[in-house]
N, C-alpha and C positions, 0 to 999 in steps of 0.2 A: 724617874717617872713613877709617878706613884698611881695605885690601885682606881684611886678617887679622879684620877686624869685621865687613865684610860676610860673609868667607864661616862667620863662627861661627855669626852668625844666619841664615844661609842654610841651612845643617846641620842647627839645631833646628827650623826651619819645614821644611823635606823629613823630617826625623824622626819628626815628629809630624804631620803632613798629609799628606805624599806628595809626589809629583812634579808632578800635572795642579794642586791645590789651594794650590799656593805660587806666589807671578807673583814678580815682580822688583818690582812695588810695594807689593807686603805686607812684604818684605826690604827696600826703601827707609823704608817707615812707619817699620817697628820700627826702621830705623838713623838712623831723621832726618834721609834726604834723598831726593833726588827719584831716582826710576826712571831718569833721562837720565844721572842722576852714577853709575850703579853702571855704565854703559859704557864707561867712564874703564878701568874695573878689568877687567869683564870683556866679552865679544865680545856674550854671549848669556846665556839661563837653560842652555841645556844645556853650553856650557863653562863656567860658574858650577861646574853638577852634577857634571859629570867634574872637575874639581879635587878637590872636596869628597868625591868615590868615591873618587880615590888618596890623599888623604891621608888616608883613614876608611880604607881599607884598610892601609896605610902603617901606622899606627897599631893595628889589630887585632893585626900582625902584630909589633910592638915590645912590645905589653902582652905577647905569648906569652914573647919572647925576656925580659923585663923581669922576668916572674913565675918562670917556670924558673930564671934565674940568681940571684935571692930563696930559690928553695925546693927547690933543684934536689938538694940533699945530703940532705933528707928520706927516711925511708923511701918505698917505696908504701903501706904502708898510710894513711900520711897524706897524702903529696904526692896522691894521685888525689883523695880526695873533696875537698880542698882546694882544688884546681885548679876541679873543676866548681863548689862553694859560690862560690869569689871571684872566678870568670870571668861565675857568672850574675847575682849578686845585681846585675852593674853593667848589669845591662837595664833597671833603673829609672833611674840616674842618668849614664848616660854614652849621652852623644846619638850620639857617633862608634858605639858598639855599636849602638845603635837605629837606626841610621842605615843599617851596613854590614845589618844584616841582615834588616830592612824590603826593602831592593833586591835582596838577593840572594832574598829569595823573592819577590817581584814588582818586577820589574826591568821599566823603561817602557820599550815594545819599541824603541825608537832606541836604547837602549843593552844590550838582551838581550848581545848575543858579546862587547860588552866586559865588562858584570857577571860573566857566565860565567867567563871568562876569570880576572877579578879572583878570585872566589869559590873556581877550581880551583887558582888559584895559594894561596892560603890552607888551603886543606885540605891539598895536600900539602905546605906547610912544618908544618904540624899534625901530619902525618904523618911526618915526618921527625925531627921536635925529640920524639917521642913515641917512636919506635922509638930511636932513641939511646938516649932516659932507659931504655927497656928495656932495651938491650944492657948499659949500663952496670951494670944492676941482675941480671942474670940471676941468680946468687944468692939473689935475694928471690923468683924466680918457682918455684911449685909446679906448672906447667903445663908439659907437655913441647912445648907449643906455641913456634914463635918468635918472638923478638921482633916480628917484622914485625905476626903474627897478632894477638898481644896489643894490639898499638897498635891496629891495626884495628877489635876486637873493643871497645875503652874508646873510639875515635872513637866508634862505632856507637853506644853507649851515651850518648856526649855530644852527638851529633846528637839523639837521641830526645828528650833532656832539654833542649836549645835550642827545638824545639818546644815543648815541655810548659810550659816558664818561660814563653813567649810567648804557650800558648793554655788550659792547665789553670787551673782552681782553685788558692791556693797552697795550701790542704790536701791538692789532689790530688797538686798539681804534687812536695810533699815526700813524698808515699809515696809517689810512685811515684821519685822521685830515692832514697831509704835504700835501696829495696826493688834498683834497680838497682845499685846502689855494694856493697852487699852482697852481692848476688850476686859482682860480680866479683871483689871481694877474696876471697871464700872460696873462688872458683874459679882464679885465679890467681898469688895471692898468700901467702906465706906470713906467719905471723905474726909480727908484731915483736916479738922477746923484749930488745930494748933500746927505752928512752925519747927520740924524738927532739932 
């Protein structure tokens, strides 16, 4: 059993249970070995967790670089709703997503200022790879607003809708995503009279 086994199943049992509800012998069960051999690998359950925090954060932050550099020559009118559609729909199947943002909104208080910490460092590269794309694009904006504001203004919009995917209805959870996407393109955005 190797190091990179334990901590995958370590990831989906903090994922989907949480912190207090996962031991190190429900992570040994599922790996097929005993509790004593997972200290080979690691110290504890909470350096287990902090591993598992950096490279789920690690990873949040390479899907953003990963999808932008994919779609980054896109208009806005497509690249945005695009972005929210294929950033959210992976709340169901990517445990590292389920994982980062399970903790960041309840984050088990021995690791509150690190989660923090991790979570401010993620929004402002959010921030940043987001006000680019707008700079880059200023031309597409109909908003005498700056870039800066814009990026802001579509975070604010994808926060609301990161709750919404995690606690709405999905019939809710989609009109209330069309109803905000549309707003901002007709607000911000002018229209694309070429086909991407």
């Amino acid at each position: 059993m190797t190091r990179q086994t334990i901590m995958q199943v370590a990831l989906r049992q903090f994922a989907k249970k949480g912190f207090e509800a996962t031991t190190l012998s429900t992570i040994g069960t599922e790996c097929a070995m005993k509790k004593q051999s997972i200290y080979s690998h690691f110290t504890s359950k909470d350096a287990l967790f902090l591993e598992i925090y950096d490279e789920a954060l690690k990873n949040e932050i390479a899907y953003i670089d990963m999808w932008i550099s994919r779609h980054g020559a896109n208009h806005l009118n497509t690249l945005l709703p695009t972005f929210v559609e294929e950033y959210l729909s992976r709340h169901l199947s990517d445990d590292d997503m389920t994982f980062f943002y399970r903790f960041a909104f309840y984050a088990p208080e021995q690791f509150k200022t690190r989660i923090e910490a991790g979570t401010e460092q993620f929004i402002s590269y959010l921030e940043e790879r987001f006000i680019a794309l707008f700079k880059e694009r200023m031309e597409q904006l109909t908003s005498t607003s700056s870039p800066e504001a814009c990026a802001l203004h579509y975070l604010t919009l994808f926060d609301g809708l990161i709750v919404g995917c995690l606690y709405d209805s999905p019939k809710r959870f989609n009109q209330r995503k069309s109803a905000a996407l549309d707003l901002f393109i007709h607000a911000f955005v002018k229209e694309n009279l070429l086909i991407d």
